[in-house]
C-alpha positions in Angstrom: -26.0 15.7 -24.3 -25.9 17.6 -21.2 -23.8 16.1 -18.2 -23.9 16.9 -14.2 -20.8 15.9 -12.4 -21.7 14.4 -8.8 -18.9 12.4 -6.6 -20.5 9.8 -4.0 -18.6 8.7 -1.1 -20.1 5.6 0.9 -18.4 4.9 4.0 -19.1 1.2 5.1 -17.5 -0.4 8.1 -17.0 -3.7 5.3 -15.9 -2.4 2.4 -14.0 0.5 3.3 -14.5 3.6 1.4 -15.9 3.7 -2.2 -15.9 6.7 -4.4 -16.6 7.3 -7.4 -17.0 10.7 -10.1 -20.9 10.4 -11.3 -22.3 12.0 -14.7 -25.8 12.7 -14.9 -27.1 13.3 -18.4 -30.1 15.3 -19.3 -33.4 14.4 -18.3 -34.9 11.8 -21.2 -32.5 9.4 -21.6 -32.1 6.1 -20.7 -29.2 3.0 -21.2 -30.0 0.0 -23.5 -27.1 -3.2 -23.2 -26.4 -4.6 -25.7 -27.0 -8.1 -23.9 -29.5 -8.2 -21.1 -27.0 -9.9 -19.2 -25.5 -6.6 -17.9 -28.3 -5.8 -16.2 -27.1 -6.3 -12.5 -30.2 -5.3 -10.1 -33.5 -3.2 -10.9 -34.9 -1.6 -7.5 -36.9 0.9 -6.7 -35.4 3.8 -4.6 -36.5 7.2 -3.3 -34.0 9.6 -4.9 -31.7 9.7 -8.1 -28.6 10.3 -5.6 -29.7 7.3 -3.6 -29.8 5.1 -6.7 -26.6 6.5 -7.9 -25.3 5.4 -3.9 -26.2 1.7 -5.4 -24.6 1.9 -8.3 -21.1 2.6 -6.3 -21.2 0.3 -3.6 -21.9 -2.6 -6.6 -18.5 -2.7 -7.7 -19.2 -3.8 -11.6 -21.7 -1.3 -11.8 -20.6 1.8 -14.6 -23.7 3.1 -16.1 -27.3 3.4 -14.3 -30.4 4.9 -15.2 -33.0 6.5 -12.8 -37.0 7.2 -12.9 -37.8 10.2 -11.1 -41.8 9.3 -11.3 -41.8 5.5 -10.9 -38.3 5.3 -8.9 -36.9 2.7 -10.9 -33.1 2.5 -10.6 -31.6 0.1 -13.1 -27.7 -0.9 -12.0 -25.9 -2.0 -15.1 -22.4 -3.7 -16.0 -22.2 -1.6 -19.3 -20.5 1.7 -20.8 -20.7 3.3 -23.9 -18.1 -0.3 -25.6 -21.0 -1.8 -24.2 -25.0 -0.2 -24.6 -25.9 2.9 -25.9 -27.8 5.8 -23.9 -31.2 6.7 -26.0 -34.3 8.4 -25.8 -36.7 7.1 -23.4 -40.6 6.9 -23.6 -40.5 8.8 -19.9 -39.3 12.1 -20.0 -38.3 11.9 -16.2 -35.8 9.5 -16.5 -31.8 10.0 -16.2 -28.6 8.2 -17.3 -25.9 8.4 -14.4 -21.9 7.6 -15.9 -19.3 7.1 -13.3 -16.1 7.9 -14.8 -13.6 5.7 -14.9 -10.2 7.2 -16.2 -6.4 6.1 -16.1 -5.7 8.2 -13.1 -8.0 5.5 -10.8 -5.4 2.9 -11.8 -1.7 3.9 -12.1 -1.0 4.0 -8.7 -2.6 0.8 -7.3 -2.5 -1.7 -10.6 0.0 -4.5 -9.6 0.5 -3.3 -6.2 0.2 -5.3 -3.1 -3.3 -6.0 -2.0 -3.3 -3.6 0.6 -2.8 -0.8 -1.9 -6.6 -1.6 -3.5 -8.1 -2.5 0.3 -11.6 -0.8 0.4 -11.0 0.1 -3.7 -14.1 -0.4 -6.4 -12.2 -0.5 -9.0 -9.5 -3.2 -8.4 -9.8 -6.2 -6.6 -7.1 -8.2 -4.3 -6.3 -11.5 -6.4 -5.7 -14.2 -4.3 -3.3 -16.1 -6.0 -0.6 -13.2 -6.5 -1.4 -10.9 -3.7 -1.6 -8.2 -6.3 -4.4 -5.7 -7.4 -5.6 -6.8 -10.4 -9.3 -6.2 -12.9 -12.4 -7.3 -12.1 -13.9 -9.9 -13.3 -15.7 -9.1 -17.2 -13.1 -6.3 -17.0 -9.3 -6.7 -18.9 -6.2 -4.3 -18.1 -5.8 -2.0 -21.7 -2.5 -0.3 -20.4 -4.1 2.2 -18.8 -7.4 1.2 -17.2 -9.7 -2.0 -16.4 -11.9 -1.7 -19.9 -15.2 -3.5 -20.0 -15.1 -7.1 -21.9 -16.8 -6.5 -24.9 -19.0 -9.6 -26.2 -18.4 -12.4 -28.9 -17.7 -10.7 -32.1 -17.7 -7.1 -30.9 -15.0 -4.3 -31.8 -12.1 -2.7 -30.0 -11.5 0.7 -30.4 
């Protein structure tokens, strides 16, 4: 499988600064959840970077998939734990990955909330005034993993 590495910035006056590392695969592809449940928005957009540009300012988005022809951008709460990317019946569709890796974390895990202001991947608890997971995400020791669904495996 063939990846493109892309890294979006959105700058909002709200939410401070999001960015995230973006995989594209090759053209083909697209991601099936295991439970439909983690689909979090379908739309239709222009442009595979502009769907990718919704995928990081929804902060439980990880995986998306784009339709150059039809336009369709699917935003999904899902990885690899989680769906599975597979051939598509349109050859002009995409899978886009952001990365999430143990780097992201180990400086802002357990900090103050200031320390994860305007961050996608942590969010300010209210009750500790620490940076903790999101919600349907658990800390592994390095990173806020996916929940996986009733019955499913750890690796």
């Amino acid at each position: 499988m063939f990846f493109i590495v892309l890294m979006i910035s959105i700058t909002s006056s709200i939410y401070g600064v999001y960015q995230s590392n973006i995989k594209f695969t090759s053209m083909g592809l697209e991601y099936t959840p295991i439970n439909n449940v983690q689909l979090i928005a379908t739309k239709y957009i222009q442009t595979k970077f502009l769907c990718s540009a919704a995928c990081n300012q929804e902060s439980s988005c990880r995986i998306f998939d784009y339709d150059l022809i039809s336009k369709r951008c699917r935003l999904f709460e899902g990885d690899s734990t989680t769906g599975s990317i597979n051939l598509s019946s349109s050859p002009t569709s995409i899978v886009g990955v952001v990365s999430i890796s143990s780097s992201i974390y180990s400086s802002i895990n357990n900090q103050l909330c200031q320390a994860c202001k305007g961050n996608r991947y942590e969010v300010c608890s209210a009750e500790t005034n620490l940076c903790q997971y999101p919600v349907h995400t658990y800390w592994n020791g390095s990173l806020c993993a996916l929940q996986l669904f009733e019955n499913g495996t750890c690796e």
